[in-house]
KOLFI-196835 format. One record per residue (C-alpha): x, y, z. Coordinates in steps of 0.02 Angstrom, whole numbers, plus 50000, padded with zeros to 5 digits. Example, Ala and Ser with C-alpha at 12.3 -4.5 7.8 and 13.67 -1.06 7.14 Angstrom:
REM KOLFI-196835
506154977550390;506844994750357;
END
This chain:
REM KOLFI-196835
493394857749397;492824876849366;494024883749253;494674903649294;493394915849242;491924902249202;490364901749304;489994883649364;488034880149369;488194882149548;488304898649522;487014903549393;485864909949538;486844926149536;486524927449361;484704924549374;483494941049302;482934949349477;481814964649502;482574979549441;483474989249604;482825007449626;484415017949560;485155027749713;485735043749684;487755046949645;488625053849804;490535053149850;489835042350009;488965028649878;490425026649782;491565023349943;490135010850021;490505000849835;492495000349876;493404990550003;495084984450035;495794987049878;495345006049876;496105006950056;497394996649992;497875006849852;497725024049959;498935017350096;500215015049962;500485033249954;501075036050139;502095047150202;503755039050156;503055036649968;502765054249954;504495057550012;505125043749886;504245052049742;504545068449790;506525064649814;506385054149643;505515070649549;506755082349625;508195072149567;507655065949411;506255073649337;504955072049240;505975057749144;505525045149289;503695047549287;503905030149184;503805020049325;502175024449356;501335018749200;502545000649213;501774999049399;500104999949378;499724981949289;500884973849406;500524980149570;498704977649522;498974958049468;499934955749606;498674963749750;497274954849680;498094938749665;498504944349851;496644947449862;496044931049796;496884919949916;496164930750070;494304925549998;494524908949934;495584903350092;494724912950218;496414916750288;497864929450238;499774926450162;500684922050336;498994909650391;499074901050251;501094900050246;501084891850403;499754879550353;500534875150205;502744876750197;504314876250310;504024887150480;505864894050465;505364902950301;503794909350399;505004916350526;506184923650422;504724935650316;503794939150474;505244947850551;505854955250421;504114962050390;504184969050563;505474977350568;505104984850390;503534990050446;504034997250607;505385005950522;504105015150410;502875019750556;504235028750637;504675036850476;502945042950449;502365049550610;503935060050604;503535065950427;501745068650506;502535078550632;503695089150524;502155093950399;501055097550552;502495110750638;502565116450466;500685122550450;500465129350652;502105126050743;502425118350898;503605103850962;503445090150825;503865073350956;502295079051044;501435077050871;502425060850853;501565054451026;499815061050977;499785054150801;500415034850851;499285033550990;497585040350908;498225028450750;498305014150866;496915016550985;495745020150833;496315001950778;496064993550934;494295001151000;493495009950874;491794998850785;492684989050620;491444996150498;491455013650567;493375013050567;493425004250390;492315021650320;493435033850398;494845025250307;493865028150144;493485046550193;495445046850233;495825041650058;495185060649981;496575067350066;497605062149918;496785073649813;497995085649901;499285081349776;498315083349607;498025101749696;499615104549713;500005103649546;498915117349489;500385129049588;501745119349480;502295126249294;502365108949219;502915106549046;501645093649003;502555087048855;503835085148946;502775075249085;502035065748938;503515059648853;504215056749038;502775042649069;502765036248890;504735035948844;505835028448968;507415033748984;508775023049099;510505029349162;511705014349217;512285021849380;512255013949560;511075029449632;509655028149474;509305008749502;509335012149699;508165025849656;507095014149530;506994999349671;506535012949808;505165017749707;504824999349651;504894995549834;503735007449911;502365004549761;502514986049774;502874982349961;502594967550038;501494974850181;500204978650061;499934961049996;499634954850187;498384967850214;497484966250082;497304950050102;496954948250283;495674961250251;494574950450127;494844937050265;494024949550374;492574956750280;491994937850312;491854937650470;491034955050479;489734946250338;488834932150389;488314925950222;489934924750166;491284910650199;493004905650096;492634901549946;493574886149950;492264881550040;490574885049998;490994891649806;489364899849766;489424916649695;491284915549668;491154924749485;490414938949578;491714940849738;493014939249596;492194955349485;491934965349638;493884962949691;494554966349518;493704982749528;493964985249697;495954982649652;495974991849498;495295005149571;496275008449691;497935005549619;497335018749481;496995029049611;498865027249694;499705026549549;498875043449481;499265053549660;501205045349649;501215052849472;500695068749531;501925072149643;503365064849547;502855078149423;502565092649556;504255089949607;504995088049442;504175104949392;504225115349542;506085107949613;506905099849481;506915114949357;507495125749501;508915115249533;508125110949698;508625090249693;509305089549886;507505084449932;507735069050074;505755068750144;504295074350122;504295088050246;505535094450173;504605095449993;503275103450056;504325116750155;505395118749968;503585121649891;503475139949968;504765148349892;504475141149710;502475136649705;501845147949849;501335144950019;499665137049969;500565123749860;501625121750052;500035119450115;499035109650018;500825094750006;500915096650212;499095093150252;499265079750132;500795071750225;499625069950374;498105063050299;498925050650211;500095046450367;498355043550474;497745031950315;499385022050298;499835019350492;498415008850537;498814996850374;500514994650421;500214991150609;498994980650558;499694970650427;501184967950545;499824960650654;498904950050562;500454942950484;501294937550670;499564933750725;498964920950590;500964915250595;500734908050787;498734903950748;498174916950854;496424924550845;496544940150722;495814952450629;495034970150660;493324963850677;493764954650841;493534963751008;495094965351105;494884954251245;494534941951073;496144942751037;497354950651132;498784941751063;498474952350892;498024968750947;499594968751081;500754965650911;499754980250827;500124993050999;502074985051006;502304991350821;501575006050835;502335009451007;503895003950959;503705016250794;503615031950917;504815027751043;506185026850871;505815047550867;506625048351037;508215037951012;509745044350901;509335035950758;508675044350649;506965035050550;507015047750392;508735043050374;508095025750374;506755028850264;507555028150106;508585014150124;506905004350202;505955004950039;507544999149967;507494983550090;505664982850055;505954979449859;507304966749910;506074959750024;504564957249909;505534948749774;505424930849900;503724935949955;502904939849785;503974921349745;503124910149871;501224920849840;501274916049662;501734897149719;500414898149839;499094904949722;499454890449584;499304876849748;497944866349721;497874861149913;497994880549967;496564886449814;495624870849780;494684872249623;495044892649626;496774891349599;497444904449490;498044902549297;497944913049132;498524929649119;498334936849294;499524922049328;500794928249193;500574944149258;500864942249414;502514932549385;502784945849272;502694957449429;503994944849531;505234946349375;505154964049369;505384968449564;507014955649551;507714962249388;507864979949466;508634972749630;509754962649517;510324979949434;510464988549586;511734976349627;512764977149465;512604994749490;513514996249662;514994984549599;515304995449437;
END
Protein backbone atom coordinates (compact mmCIF):
# COMPACT_ATOMS: atom_id res chain seq x y z
CA UNK A 1 0.00 0.00 0.00
CA UNK A 2 1.14 3.70 -1.20
CA UNK A 3 1.59 5.58 1.80
CA UNK A 4 0.14 9.61 1.72
CA UNK A 5 2.46 11.77 -0.15
CA UNK A 6 4.84 8.79 -1.61
CA UNK A 7 4.98 8.07 -5.27
CA UNK A 8 4.45 4.30 -5.95
CA UNK A 9 6.66 3.07 -9.05
CA UNK A 10 3.55 3.16 -10.91
CA UNK A 11 3.82 6.49 -10.96
CA UNK A 12 7.42 7.37 -11.74
CA UNK A 13 6.38 8.06 -15.46
CA UNK A 14 5.26 11.51 -14.39
CA UNK A 15 8.47 12.03 -12.93
CA UNK A 16 10.38 10.96 -15.91
CA UNK A 17 12.94 14.04 -17.58
CA UNK A 18 10.74 15.19 -20.76
CA UNK A 19 11.62 17.87 -23.35
CA UNK A 20 11.71 21.12 -21.91
CA UNK A 21 8.00 22.94 -22.64
CA UNK A 22 8.37 26.32 -24.55
CA UNK A 23 7.60 28.94 -21.57
CA UNK A 24 4.24 30.75 -22.46
CA UNK A 25 4.02 34.13 -21.71
CA UNK A 26 2.31 35.36 -18.13
CA UNK A 27 -1.31 36.63 -18.77
CA UNK A 28 -4.26 36.91 -16.21
CA UNK A 29 -6.03 34.28 -18.80
CA UNK A 30 -2.86 31.60 -18.25
CA UNK A 31 -3.00 31.79 -14.73
CA UNK A 32 -6.93 31.12 -14.64
CA UNK A 33 -6.54 28.13 -17.41
CA UNK A 34 -3.93 26.61 -14.36
CA UNK A 35 -6.91 26.96 -11.62
CA UNK A 36 -10.02 25.00 -11.28
CA UNK A 37 -12.49 24.18 -8.75
CA UNK A 38 -10.75 25.19 -5.89
CA UNK A 39 -10.21 28.83 -7.22
CA UNK A 40 -14.04 28.85 -8.08
CA UNK A 41 -14.47 27.28 -4.93
CA UNK A 42 -12.77 29.70 -2.90
CA UNK A 43 -14.35 32.82 -4.92
CA UNK A 44 -17.97 31.56 -4.34
CA UNK A 45 -17.27 31.70 -0.68
CA UNK A 46 -17.48 35.37 -0.74
CA UNK A 47 -21.19 35.71 -1.99
CA UNK A 48 -23.40 38.05 -1.44
CA UNK A 49 -24.58 36.97 2.02
CA UNK A 50 -20.69 36.69 3.13
CA UNK A 51 -20.15 40.12 2.23
CA UNK A 52 -23.10 41.11 4.24
CA UNK A 53 -21.77 38.80 7.16
CA UNK A 54 -18.41 40.50 7.11
CA UNK A 55 -19.54 43.71 6.51
CA UNK A 56 -22.24 43.43 9.53
CA UNK A 57 -19.28 41.66 11.62
CA UNK A 58 -16.74 44.88 10.75
CA UNK A 59 -19.44 47.36 11.48
CA UNK A 60 -20.16 45.83 14.81
CA UNK A 61 -16.99 44.78 15.93
CA UNK A 62 -14.17 46.07 14.28
CA UNK A 63 -11.06 45.61 13.33
CA UNK A 64 -10.67 43.26 16.54
CA UNK A 65 -12.49 40.37 14.58
CA UNK A 66 -10.35 40.36 11.57
CA UNK A 67 -8.90 37.19 13.66
CA UNK A 68 -11.07 34.90 12.23
CA UNK A 69 -9.68 35.26 9.11
CA UNK A 70 -6.18 34.23 9.72
CA UNK A 71 -7.77 30.96 12.10
CA UNK A 72 -9.90 30.06 8.81
CA UNK A 73 -7.63 29.86 6.32
CA UNK A 74 -5.71 26.37 7.33
CA UNK A 75 -8.95 24.86 8.12
CA UNK A 76 -11.22 25.67 5.46
CA UNK A 77 -8.31 24.80 3.16
CA UNK A 78 -7.74 21.11 4.86
CA UNK A 79 -11.10 20.64 4.91
CA UNK A 80 -11.99 21.61 0.97
CA UNK A 81 -9.20 19.62 -0.20
CA UNK A 82 -9.90 16.68 1.82
CA UNK A 83 -13.40 17.52 0.17
CA UNK A 84 -11.45 17.62 -3.04
CA UNK A 85 -9.66 14.36 -2.71
CA UNK A 86 -12.56 12.15 -2.38
CA UNK A 87 -14.25 13.80 -5.64
CA UNK A 88 -10.91 12.42 -7.64
CA UNK A 89 -10.10 9.34 -6.02
CA UNK A 90 -13.91 8.20 -5.93
CA UNK A 91 -14.98 9.62 -9.07
CA UNK A 92 -18.07 10.67 -7.28
CA UNK A 93 -18.97 13.66 -4.79
CA UNK A 94 -19.95 13.70 -0.75
CA UNK A 95 -23.82 12.73 -1.13
CA UNK A 96 -22.74 9.73 -4.08
CA UNK A 97 -20.55 8.33 -2.05
CA UNK A 98 -22.81 8.69 1.27
CA UNK A 99 -25.35 6.75 -0.27
CA UNK A 100 -22.97 4.07 -1.42
CA UNK A 101 -21.47 3.70 1.66
CA UNK A 102 -23.90 4.61 5.26
CA UNK A 103 -27.58 4.71 6.51
CA UNK A 104 -30.02 6.43 3.74
CA UNK A 105 -31.90 8.32 6.64
CA UNK A 106 -28.66 10.26 7.42
CA UNK A 107 -28.44 10.92 3.56
CA UNK A 108 -31.92 12.37 3.82
CA UNK A 109 -31.60 14.32 6.67
CA UNK A 110 -28.19 16.51 5.15
CA UNK A 111 -29.70 16.64 1.74
CA UNK A 112 -32.63 18.58 2.90
CA UNK A 113 -31.23 20.46 5.12
CA UNK A 114 -28.71 21.41 2.45
CA UNK A 115 -31.63 22.47 0.37
CA UNK A 116 -33.21 24.44 2.11
CA UNK A 117 -29.89 26.17 3.31
CA UNK A 118 -28.99 26.67 -0.04
CA UNK A 119 -32.20 27.92 -1.32
CA UNK A 120 -32.39 30.14 1.54
CA UNK A 121 -29.09 31.85 0.46
CA UNK A 122 -30.06 32.14 -3.33
CA UNK A 123 -32.96 34.11 -2.36
CA UNK A 124 -30.84 36.14 -0.08
CA UNK A 125 -28.41 36.96 -2.77
CA UNK A 126 -30.37 37.79 -5.74
CA UNK A 127 -32.11 40.27 -3.50
CA UNK A 128 -28.75 41.68 -2.32
CA UNK A 129 -27.97 41.59 -6.17
CA UNK A 130 -30.94 43.50 -6.67
CA UNK A 131 -30.54 46.11 -3.92
CA UNK A 132 -26.72 46.90 -5.13
CA UNK A 133 -27.95 47.02 -8.77
CA UNK A 134 -31.04 49.84 -7.86
CA UNK A 135 -28.31 51.32 -5.98
CA UNK A 136 -25.89 52.05 -9.02
CA UNK A 137 -28.93 52.95 -11.91
CA UNK A 138 -32.31 52.54 -10.19
CA UNK A 139 -35.19 50.79 -11.19
CA UNK A 140 -37.60 48.12 -9.56
CA UNK A 141 -35.16 45.65 -7.81
CA UNK A 142 -37.78 42.18 -8.07
CA UNK A 143 -37.39 42.72 -11.79
CA UNK A 144 -33.57 42.44 -11.13
CA UNK A 145 -34.41 39.54 -8.80
CA UNK A 146 -36.21 37.71 -11.94
CA UNK A 147 -33.39 38.66 -14.41
CA UNK A 148 -30.49 37.64 -12.22
CA UNK A 149 -32.02 33.88 -11.16
CA UNK A 150 -32.97 33.07 -14.51
CA UNK A 151 -29.66 34.12 -16.54
CA UNK A 152 -27.83 32.26 -13.31
CA UNK A 153 -29.78 29.24 -14.04
CA UNK A 154 -30.13 29.10 -17.71
CA UNK A 155 -26.29 29.81 -17.98
CA UNK A 156 -26.03 26.48 -15.83
CA UNK A 157 -28.27 24.44 -17.75
CA UNK A 158 -27.31 25.35 -21.60
CA UNK A 159 -24.33 27.13 -21.73
CA UNK A 160 -20.90 24.66 -23.07
CA UNK A 161 -19.24 23.29 -19.45
CA UNK A 162 -15.81 24.62 -20.27
CA UNK A 163 -16.97 27.93 -21.62
CA UNK A 164 -19.20 28.31 -18.53
CA UNK A 165 -16.37 26.94 -16.12
CA UNK A 166 -13.94 30.23 -17.68
CA UNK A 167 -16.53 32.76 -17.17
CA UNK A 168 -16.68 31.62 -13.57
CA UNK A 169 -12.90 32.26 -13.39
CA UNK A 170 -13.27 35.69 -15.17
CA UNK A 171 -16.18 36.19 -12.48
CA UNK A 172 -13.78 35.61 -9.71
CA UNK A 173 -11.80 39.35 -10.48
CA UNK A 174 -14.79 40.86 -9.42
CA UNK A 175 -13.58 40.40 -5.91
CA UNK A 176 -10.93 42.67 -6.40
CA UNK A 177 -13.78 45.18 -5.86
CA UNK A 178 -13.24 44.91 -2.22
CA UNK A 179 -9.36 45.39 -1.92
CA UNK A 180 -10.49 48.76 -4.00
CA UNK A 181 -12.61 49.69 -1.73
CA UNK A 182 -10.35 49.95 0.83
CA UNK A 183 -8.16 52.49 -0.71
CA UNK A 184 -11.49 54.97 0.14
CA UNK A 185 -11.31 53.64 3.88
CA UNK A 186 -8.92 55.52 6.66
CA UNK A 187 -7.77 52.27 8.20
CA UNK A 188 -5.58 52.28 11.14
CA UNK A 189 -3.39 49.49 10.00
CA UNK A 190 -2.03 48.71 13.40
CA UNK A 191 -4.99 48.50 14.48
CA UNK A 192 -6.03 45.99 11.49
CA UNK A 193 -2.74 44.21 12.30
CA UNK A 194 -3.09 43.56 15.85
CA UNK A 195 -6.91 42.81 14.95
CA UNK A 196 -5.72 39.59 12.75
CA UNK A 197 -2.78 38.68 14.99
CA UNK A 198 -4.32 39.24 18.70
CA UNK A 199 -7.61 37.78 19.30
CA UNK A 200 -9.72 39.22 21.48
CA UNK A 201 -13.15 37.23 22.70
CA UNK A 202 -16.19 38.80 24.56
CA UNK A 203 -18.47 36.04 26.36
CA UNK A 204 -21.81 37.35 25.17
CA UNK A 205 -24.68 35.43 23.33
CA UNK A 206 -24.52 38.04 20.10
CA UNK A 207 -20.29 37.73 19.67
CA UNK A 208 -20.33 33.76 19.42
CA UNK A 209 -23.57 34.04 17.10
CA UNK A 210 -21.52 36.53 15.26
CA UNK A 211 -18.22 34.18 15.36
CA UNK A 212 -20.39 30.95 14.07
CA UNK A 213 -22.10 33.25 11.32
CA UNK A 214 -18.86 34.03 10.11
CA UNK A 215 -17.54 30.42 10.83
CA UNK A 216 -20.59 29.33 8.96
CA UNK A 217 -20.51 31.23 5.82
CA UNK A 218 -16.48 30.59 5.43
CA UNK A 219 -16.84 26.95 6.13
CA UNK A 220 -20.32 25.95 4.70
CA UNK A 221 -21.23 22.80 3.86
CA UNK A 222 -22.29 23.66 0.21
CA UNK A 223 -18.85 24.33 -0.61
CA UNK A 224 -17.45 20.91 0.27
CA UNK A 225 -20.22 19.23 -2.19
CA UNK A 226 -19.22 21.41 -4.94
CA UNK A 227 -16.01 21.12 -4.83
CA UNK A 228 -16.11 17.83 -4.82
CA UNK A 229 -18.67 17.02 -7.39
CA UNK A 230 -16.67 19.32 -9.49
CA UNK A 231 -13.36 17.16 -9.50
CA UNK A 232 -15.91 14.30 -10.20
CA UNK A 233 -16.75 16.35 -13.18
CA UNK A 234 -13.53 17.57 -14.68
CA UNK A 235 -13.36 13.63 -15.34
CA UNK A 236 -15.79 13.22 -17.38
CA UNK A 237 -14.98 16.44 -19.37
CA UNK A 238 -11.17 14.65 -19.56
CA UNK A 239 -10.95 11.53 -21.13
CA UNK A 240 -7.61 10.49 -19.85
CA UNK A 241 -8.59 10.80 -16.56
CA UNK A 242 -10.68 8.29 -14.31
CA UNK A 243 -10.98 7.97 -10.20
CA UNK A 244 -8.11 7.37 -8.94
CA UNK A 245 -9.25 4.55 -6.97
CA UNK A 246 -9.19 3.13 -9.95
CA UNK A 247 -6.55 3.47 -12.31
CA UNK A 248 -3.92 5.26 -9.67
CA UNK A 249 -1.38 6.53 -12.09
CA UNK A 250 -0.31 9.99 -11.73
CA UNK A 251 -2.02 10.31 -8.41
CA UNK A 252 1.09 12.45 -6.82
CA UNK A 253 0.42 14.88 -9.54
CA UNK A 254 -3.70 15.29 -9.34
CA UNK A 255 -2.89 15.59 -5.57
CA UNK A 256 -0.14 18.77 -6.16
CA UNK A 257 -2.34 20.37 -8.65
CA UNK A 258 -5.47 20.30 -6.04
CA UNK A 259 -3.44 21.49 -3.09
CA UNK A 260 -2.62 24.48 -5.11
CA UNK A 261 -5.68 24.72 -6.71
CA UNK A 262 -7.25 24.81 -2.91
CA UNK A 263 -4.78 26.94 -1.43
CA UNK A 264 -5.18 29.24 -3.79
CA UNK A 265 -8.30 29.90 -3.68
CA UNK A 266 -9.03 29.91 -0.09
CA UNK A 267 -6.11 32.64 0.09
CA UNK A 268 -7.84 34.32 -2.30
CA UNK A 269 -11.36 34.28 -0.18
CA UNK A 270 -9.98 34.66 2.85
CA UNK A 271 -7.91 37.91 1.73
CA UNK A 272 -11.29 39.65 -0.01
CA UNK A 273 -13.37 38.56 3.51
CA UNK A 274 -10.50 40.38 5.30
CA UNK A 275 -10.87 43.28 3.27
CA UNK A 276 -14.13 44.04 3.85
CA UNK A 277 -14.21 43.18 7.50
CA UNK A 278 -11.62 45.92 7.67
CA UNK A 279 -13.46 48.44 5.20
CA UNK A 280 -16.25 48.23 7.43
CA UNK A 281 -14.41 48.39 10.56
CA UNK A 282 -12.67 51.61 9.27
CA UNK A 283 -15.18 53.37 7.30
CA UNK A 284 -18.49 52.25 9.72
CA UNK A 285 -17.28 51.13 12.81
CA UNK A 286 -15.30 54.37 13.74
CA UNK A 287 -18.32 56.36 12.68
CA UNK A 288 -20.48 54.60 14.93
CA UNK A 289 -22.24 53.21 11.93
CA UNK A 290 -22.72 49.27 13.47
CA UNK A 291 -26.67 48.93 12.37
CA UNK A 292 -25.31 47.36 9.12
CA UNK A 293 -27.87 44.11 8.37
CA UNK A 294 -26.72 43.38 4.40
CA UNK A 295 -24.68 44.15 2.11
CA UNK A 296 -26.71 46.60 0.25
CA UNK A 297 -26.97 48.35 2.88
CA UNK A 298 -22.96 48.65 3.41
CA UNK A 299 -22.44 49.76 0.28
CA UNK A 300 -25.30 52.47 0.40
CA UNK A 301 -23.48 53.50 4.19
CA UNK A 302 -20.14 53.75 2.07
CA UNK A 303 -21.28 57.18 0.40
CA UNK A 304 -21.54 59.33 3.07
CA UNK A 305 -18.24 58.20 4.92
CA UNK A 306 -15.83 56.80 1.92
CA UNK A 307 -17.46 58.58 -1.11
CA UNK A 308 -19.63 57.51 -3.78
CA UNK A 309 -16.88 55.62 -5.63
CA UNK A 310 -16.12 53.43 -2.50
CA UNK A 311 -20.49 52.93 -2.94
CA UNK A 312 -19.67 51.96 -6.13
CA UNK A 313 -16.92 49.94 -6.30
CA UNK A 314 -18.77 47.49 -2.80
CA UNK A 315 -22.24 47.48 -5.08
CA UNK A 316 -20.79 46.25 -8.35
CA UNK A 317 -19.01 43.88 -6.27
CA UNK A 318 -22.29 42.51 -4.61
CA UNK A 319 -23.36 41.57 -8.12
CA UNK A 320 -20.37 39.95 -9.48
CA UNK A 321 -19.88 37.89 -6.75
CA UNK A 322 -23.78 37.06 -6.52
CA UNK A 323 -23.49 35.82 -10.44
CA UNK A 324 -20.18 33.69 -9.22
CA UNK A 325 -21.79 32.21 -6.07
CA UNK A 326 -25.47 31.40 -7.48
CA UNK A 327 -24.54 28.87 -9.93
CA UNK A 328 -22.35 26.93 -7.04
CA UNK A 329 -25.09 26.85 -4.77
CA UNK A 330 -27.79 25.70 -7.27
CA UNK A 331 -25.54 23.42 -8.32
CA UNK A 332 -24.21 21.89 -5.36
CA UNK A 333 -27.85 21.51 -4.22
CA UNK A 334 -28.05 19.50 -7.41
CA UNK A 335 -25.46 17.35 -7.49
CA UNK A 336 -25.99 16.49 -3.89
CA UNK A 337 -29.98 15.29 -4.48
CA UNK A 338 -28.88 13.97 -7.76
CA UNK A 339 -25.97 11.57 -6.76
CA UNK A 340 -28.37 10.94 -3.42
CA UNK A 341 -31.21 9.08 -5.75
CA UNK A 342 -28.25 7.84 -8.39
CA UNK A 343 -29.36 10.03 -10.92
CA UNK A 344 -27.18 11.10 -13.88
CA UNK A 345 -25.32 14.46 -12.80
CA UNK A 346 -22.97 16.87 -13.30
CA UNK A 347 -22.60 20.11 -15.51
CA UNK A 348 -20.88 18.37 -18.23
CA UNK A 349 -24.07 16.36 -19.10
CA UNK A 350 -26.51 17.77 -21.68
CA UNK A 351 -29.91 18.28 -20.34
CA UNK A 352 -31.94 15.77 -21.90
CA UNK A 353 -28.72 13.59 -20.10
CA UNK A 354 -30.00 14.25 -17.12
CA UNK A 355 -32.96 15.92 -16.52
CA UNK A 356 -33.49 14.68 -13.15
CA UNK A 357 -30.34 17.03 -12.04
CA UNK A 358 -30.73 20.04 -13.93
CA UNK A 359 -34.75 20.18 -12.92
CA UNK A 360 -33.30 20.21 -9.02
CA UNK A 361 -30.80 22.99 -10.14
CA UNK A 362 -34.05 25.27 -11.93
CA UNK A 363 -36.41 24.21 -8.61
CA UNK A 364 -33.67 25.86 -6.33
CA UNK A 365 -33.06 28.54 -8.16
CA UNK A 366 -36.75 29.07 -9.01
CA UNK A 367 -37.78 28.50 -5.78
CA UNK A 368 -34.88 31.21 -4.60
CA UNK A 369 -36.81 34.03 -6.67
CA UNK A 370 -40.25 33.27 -6.04
CA UNK A 371 -39.03 33.78 -1.85
CA UNK A 372 -38.56 37.78 -3.07
CA UNK A 373 -42.27 37.81 -3.74
CA UNK A 374 -43.69 36.23 -0.55
CA UNK A 375 -43.66 38.12 2.98
CA UNK A 376 -40.83 36.63 4.21
CA UNK A 377 -38.31 38.33 4.13
CA UNK A 378 -34.70 36.24 2.80
CA UNK A 379 -32.20 39.08 4.27
CA UNK A 380 -33.91 38.64 7.41
CA UNK A 381 -33.14 35.05 6.94
CA UNK A 382 -29.79 35.53 5.95
CA UNK A 383 -28.16 35.92 9.06
CA UNK A 384 -29.63 33.39 10.97
CA UNK A 385 -28.94 30.87 7.71
CA UNK A 386 -25.18 31.06 8.01
CA UNK A 387 -25.84 30.48 11.59
CA UNK A 388 -27.77 27.14 10.61
CA UNK A 389 -25.09 26.59 8.09
CA UNK A 390 -22.22 26.39 10.90
CA UNK A 391 -24.61 24.14 12.91
CA UNK A 392 -25.03 22.20 9.87
CA UNK A 393 -21.40 21.53 8.83
CA UNK A 394 -20.32 20.40 12.21
CA UNK A 395 -22.22 16.58 11.19
CA UNK A 396 -21.15 17.03 7.66
CA UNK A 397 -17.44 17.92 8.16
CA UNK A 398 -18.01 14.64 10.94
CA UNK A 399 -19.06 11.94 8.49
CA UNK A 400 -16.36 13.63 5.45
CA UNK A 401 -13.51 13.04 7.71
CA UNK A 402 -14.96 9.31 8.42
CA UNK A 403 -15.39 8.94 4.89
CA UNK A 404 -11.96 10.17 3.88
CA UNK A 405 -10.11 7.66 6.52
CA UNK A 406 -12.60 4.62 4.86
CA UNK A 407 -10.56 2.25 3.32
CA UNK A 408 -13.61 0.82 1.17
CA UNK A 409 -14.65 4.57 0.11
CA UNK A 410 -10.50 5.66 -0.63
CA UNK A 411 -8.84 2.42 -1.24
CA UNK A 412 -5.19 2.75 -0.99
CA UNK A 413 -5.69 6.87 -1.12
CA UNK A 414 -7.25 7.11 2.01
CA UNK A 415 -6.26 10.10 3.90
CA UNK A 416 -3.82 10.26 7.14
CA UNK A 417 -1.01 12.64 8.52
CA UNK A 418 -1.50 16.08 9.06
CA UNK A 419 -4.14 17.10 6.51
CA UNK A 420 -6.05 14.43 8.52
CA UNK A 421 -5.34 16.26 11.90
CA UNK A 422 -6.16 19.21 10.29
CA UNK A 423 -9.03 18.59 9.02
CA UNK A 424 -10.46 17.18 12.34
CA UNK A 425 -8.95 20.08 13.61
CA UNK A 426 -11.43 22.05 11.30
CA UNK A 427 -14.57 19.70 12.63
CA UNK A 428 -13.47 20.64 16.38
CA UNK A 429 -13.29 24.12 15.73
CA UNK A 430 -16.75 24.65 13.73
CA UNK A 431 -18.41 22.57 16.92
CA UNK A 432 -16.58 24.39 19.69
CA UNK A 433 -18.04 27.77 18.46
CA UNK A 434 -21.60 26.22 18.06
CA UNK A 435 -21.04 24.73 21.48
CA UNK A 436 -20.36 28.47 22.77
CA UNK A 437 -23.01 29.90 20.98
CA UNK A 438 -25.15 27.74 22.96
CA UNK A 439 -23.70 28.49 26.44
CA UNK A 440 -23.93 31.86 25.32
CA UNK A 441 -27.80 32.06 24.77
CA UNK A 442 -28.49 30.26 28.26
CA UNK A 443 -26.20 32.82 30.25
Amino acid sequence: MTRQGTISPHDKHDTAPTAKPRRRPFSVSRVLETLGPGLITGASDDDPSGIGTYSQAGAQLGYGIGWTMLLTFPLMTAIQEISARVGRVTGHGIAGNVCKHYPGWLLAAVVMLLFVANTVNIAADLSAMADATKLLIGGPAILYVVLFGVASVAAQIFMNYRRYVAVLKWLTLSLFAYVAALAFAKVSWTQALAGVLVPRLTWSADYFTTIVAILGTTISPYLFFWQASQEADEQRVDASKHPLIERHYGAQREFSRIRADTITGMAFSNLIALSIIVTAAAALHAAGKTDIQTSAQAAEALRPIAGPFAEVIFALGIVGTGLLAIPVLAGATAYAVGEGRRWPVGLTRKPREAIAFYSVLALSGGIGIALNFTPIDPISALYWSAVVNGVLAVPVMVLLMLMARHTEVMGRFAIGGWLYGLGWLSTAAMALSVIAMGIGFLL
